[in-house]
N, C-alpha and C positions, 0 to 999 in steps of 0.2 A: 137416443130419445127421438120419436117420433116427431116431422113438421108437418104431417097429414091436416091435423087440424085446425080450424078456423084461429086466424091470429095466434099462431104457431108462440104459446107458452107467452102472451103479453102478459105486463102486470102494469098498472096503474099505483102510480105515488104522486105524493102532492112533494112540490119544492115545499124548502124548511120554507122559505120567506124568500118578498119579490116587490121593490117598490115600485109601486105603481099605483098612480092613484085612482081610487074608486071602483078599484077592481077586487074580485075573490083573487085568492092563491091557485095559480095556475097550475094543472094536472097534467102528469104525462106518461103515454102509455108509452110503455117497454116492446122493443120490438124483436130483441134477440137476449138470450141468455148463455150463451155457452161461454163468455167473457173472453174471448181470446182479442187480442187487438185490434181497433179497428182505423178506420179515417177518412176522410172523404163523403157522408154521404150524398147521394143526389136523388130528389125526385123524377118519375117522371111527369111531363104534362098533364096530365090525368092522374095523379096523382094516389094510383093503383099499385105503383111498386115502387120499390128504392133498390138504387146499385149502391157498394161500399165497398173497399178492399178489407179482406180481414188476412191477418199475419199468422201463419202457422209456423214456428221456430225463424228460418232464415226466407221461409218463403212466403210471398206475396200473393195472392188471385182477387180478381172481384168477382163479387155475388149480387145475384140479383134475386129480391126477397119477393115476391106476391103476395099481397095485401090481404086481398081476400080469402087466399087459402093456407097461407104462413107457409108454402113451398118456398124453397132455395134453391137456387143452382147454378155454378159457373157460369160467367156471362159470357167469357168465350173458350175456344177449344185449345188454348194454347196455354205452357204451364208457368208462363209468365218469367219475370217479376211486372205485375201490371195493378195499374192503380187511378185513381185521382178521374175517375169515371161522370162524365156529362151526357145527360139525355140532348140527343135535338129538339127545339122548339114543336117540331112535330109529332117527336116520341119513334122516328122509323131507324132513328141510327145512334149510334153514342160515339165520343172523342175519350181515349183514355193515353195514361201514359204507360210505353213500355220500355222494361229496363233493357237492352240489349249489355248483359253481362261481358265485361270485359274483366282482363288480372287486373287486380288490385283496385277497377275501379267501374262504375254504369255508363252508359253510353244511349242515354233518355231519347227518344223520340214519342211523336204523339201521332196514336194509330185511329184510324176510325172503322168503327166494326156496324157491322148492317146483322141483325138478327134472322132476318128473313134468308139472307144468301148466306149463312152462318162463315162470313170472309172477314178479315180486315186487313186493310189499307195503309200505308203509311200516306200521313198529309204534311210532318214536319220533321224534317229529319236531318243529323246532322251534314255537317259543309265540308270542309276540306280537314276539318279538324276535329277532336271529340268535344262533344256540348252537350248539355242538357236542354230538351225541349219537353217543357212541363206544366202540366196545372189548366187545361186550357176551357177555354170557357164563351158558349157560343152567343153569339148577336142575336137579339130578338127576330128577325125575316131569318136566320139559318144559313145566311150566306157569309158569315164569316164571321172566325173566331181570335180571339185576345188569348194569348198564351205566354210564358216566360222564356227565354232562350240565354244563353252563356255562348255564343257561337260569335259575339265581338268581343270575347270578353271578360269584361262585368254583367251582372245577370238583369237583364230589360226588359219589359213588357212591350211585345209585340201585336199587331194586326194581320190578320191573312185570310185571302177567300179562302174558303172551303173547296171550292173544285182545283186550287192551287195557284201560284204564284200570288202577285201582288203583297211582298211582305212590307209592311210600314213599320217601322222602329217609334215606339210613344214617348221612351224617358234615355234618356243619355246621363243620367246625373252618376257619381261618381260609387253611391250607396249602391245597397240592394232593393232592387224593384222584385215584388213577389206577388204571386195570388192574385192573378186578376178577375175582377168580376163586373159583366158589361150589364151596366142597364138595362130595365126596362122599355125605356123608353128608346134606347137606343143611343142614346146622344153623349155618355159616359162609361169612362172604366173608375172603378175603386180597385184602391191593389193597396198592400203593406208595404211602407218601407223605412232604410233605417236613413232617411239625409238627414233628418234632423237630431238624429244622436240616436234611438235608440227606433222601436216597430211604433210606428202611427202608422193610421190609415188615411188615404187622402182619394185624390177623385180627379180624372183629370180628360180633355174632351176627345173623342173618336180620332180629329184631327188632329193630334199632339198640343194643342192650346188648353190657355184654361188650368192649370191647375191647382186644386187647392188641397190646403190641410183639412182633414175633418177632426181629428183628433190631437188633443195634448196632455198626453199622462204621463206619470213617472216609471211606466209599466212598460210591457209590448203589447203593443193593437197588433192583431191579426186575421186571416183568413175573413175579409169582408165580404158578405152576403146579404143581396138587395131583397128588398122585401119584393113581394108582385108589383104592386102598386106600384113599386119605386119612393115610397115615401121615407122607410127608414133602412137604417143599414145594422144588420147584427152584426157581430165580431167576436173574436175571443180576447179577452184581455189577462192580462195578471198583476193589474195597477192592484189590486185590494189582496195581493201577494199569497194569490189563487188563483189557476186558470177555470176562470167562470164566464159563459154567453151573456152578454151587452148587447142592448137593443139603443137605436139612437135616431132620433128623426134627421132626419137630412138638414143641416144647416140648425140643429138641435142640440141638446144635450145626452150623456149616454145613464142608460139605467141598470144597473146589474141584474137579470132576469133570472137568472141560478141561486145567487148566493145559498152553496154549499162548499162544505168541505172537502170535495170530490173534485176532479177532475174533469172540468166539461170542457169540448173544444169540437170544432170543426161544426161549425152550425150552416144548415141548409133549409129553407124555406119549402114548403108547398104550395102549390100555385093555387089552393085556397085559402094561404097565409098564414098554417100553424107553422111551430118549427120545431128542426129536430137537428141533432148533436149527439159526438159519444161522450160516454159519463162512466166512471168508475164507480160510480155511487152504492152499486150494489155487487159487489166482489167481482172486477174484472170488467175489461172494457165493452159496454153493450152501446146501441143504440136505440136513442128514445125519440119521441115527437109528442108536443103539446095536443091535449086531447080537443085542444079549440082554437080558432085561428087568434091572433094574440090580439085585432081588432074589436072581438068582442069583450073586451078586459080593460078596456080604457085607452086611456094616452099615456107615455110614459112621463111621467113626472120629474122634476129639478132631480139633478146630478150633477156631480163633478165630472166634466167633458173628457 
């Protein structure tokens, strides 16, 4: 099937229902169809293209989609297992993770590729020992990134410049710390975790201080993503025993954005504030984005947090 063409095979569907008050039913356009697995997507700053890993049987690559002309094509030259891909603030480099395949088991480090010098880097790699270093996710100024690491251990939400060293360890707690995601503003991370029994999301400060619960469901809160603003945080949940995109104001309540029958997860913002997630909604895993940023759709209205 040809991706020659403009918006390479989009389709536009309205979600069944979305509470929100004094808005229309929010619409989203389709941005792949060949349904093969996906995860992670990421904007870029300009918000012209999206990276995402897609799963073909046992193997992994990311792709990077252009917006304006529905072109695809491997984001780097190497045939992976790589994944969980982040644009720089600047749009000139991305952080991804790759699997260094070992018997019986991965051996995660987190590389950074430059598109122009078509190279990449290792920035986070393991220590004396095998670890996963994964999911990484960059600070507003581009000089350093929040990522997860298992290299003490239990799995923690780390800090670290970009041009290397200066690692700062953020959570010691005994759980799993996951998915981090740095603010806007710079001043915070949100990550998933289980201390309190099962995935809430919570938020905790640059400096290891600070931190709080954002969420208490009977569900798993996960993969938190900051709006532009920094005002709300989406997540995936599966409190309404469905994984469907939750939208929640900071210091708010959350609103079920999806409610469908389908599988939504891994939600990513555009740096014009629409958002986009994959969804099995229409035979196989694609990835969509809200046809309007979700500010002009109102405020999201009372929920169960």
């Amino acid at each position: 099937m040809s991706r020659s063409s403009p918006f390479f095979a989009m389709q536009v569907v309205t979600l069944l229902s979305c509470s929100v008050v004094g808005a229309a039913e929010p619409v989203l356009v389709r941005l792949t169809t060949d349904g093969a697995l996906k995860q992670r997507p990421a904007w870029s700053p300009t918000a012209d293209r999206v990276v995402f890993a897609r799963h073909n049987g046992a193997a992994i690559r990311l792709f990077e989609l252009t917006l304006a002309t529905g072109r695809e094509a491997p984001l780097t030259e190497q045939p992976g297992p790589e994944f969980d891909a982040v644009y720089s603030p600047d749009g000139t480099s991305l952080l991804y993770t790759f699997d260094k395949t070992s018997p019986n088991q991965g051996d995660m480090d987190i590389h950074r590729w430059s598109p122009a010098e078509k190279k990449s880097a290792p920035i986070a790699i393991t220590g004396k020992t095998l670890s996963h270093e994964e999911w990484a996710s960059w600070s507003p100024d581009g000089k350093r990134f929040a990522f997860t690491s298992t290299r003490d251990g239990n799995q923690e939400v780390y800090i670290a410049d970009i041009a290397g060293g200066d690692w700062k360890r953020l959570t010691t707690d005994n759980g799993t710390d996951a998915h981090p995601a740095w603010s806007p503003d710079g001043n915070q991370i949100a990550f998933a975790t289980d201390r309190w029994g099962d995935l809430e999301i919570a938020v905790i400060g640059v400096d290891g201080n600070g931190l709080e619960r954002v969420t208490r469901s009977t569900g798993l809160d996960d993969y938190p993503a900051w709006s532009p603003d920094g005002k709300q945080l989406a997540f995936t949940s599966n409190r309404d025993r469905n994984l469907e995109i939750y939208v929640q104001d900071v210091g708010g309540t959350a609103v079920n954005l999806s409610r469908h029958v389908a599988i939504d997860n891994f939600p990513a913002w555009t740096a014009d504030g629409k958002l986009g997630f994959i969804s099995n909604r229409d035979d196989g895993f694609d990835l969509y984005v809200t046809s309007e940023p979700l500010s002009n759709r109102g405020e999201p209205g009372a929920s169960a947090p």
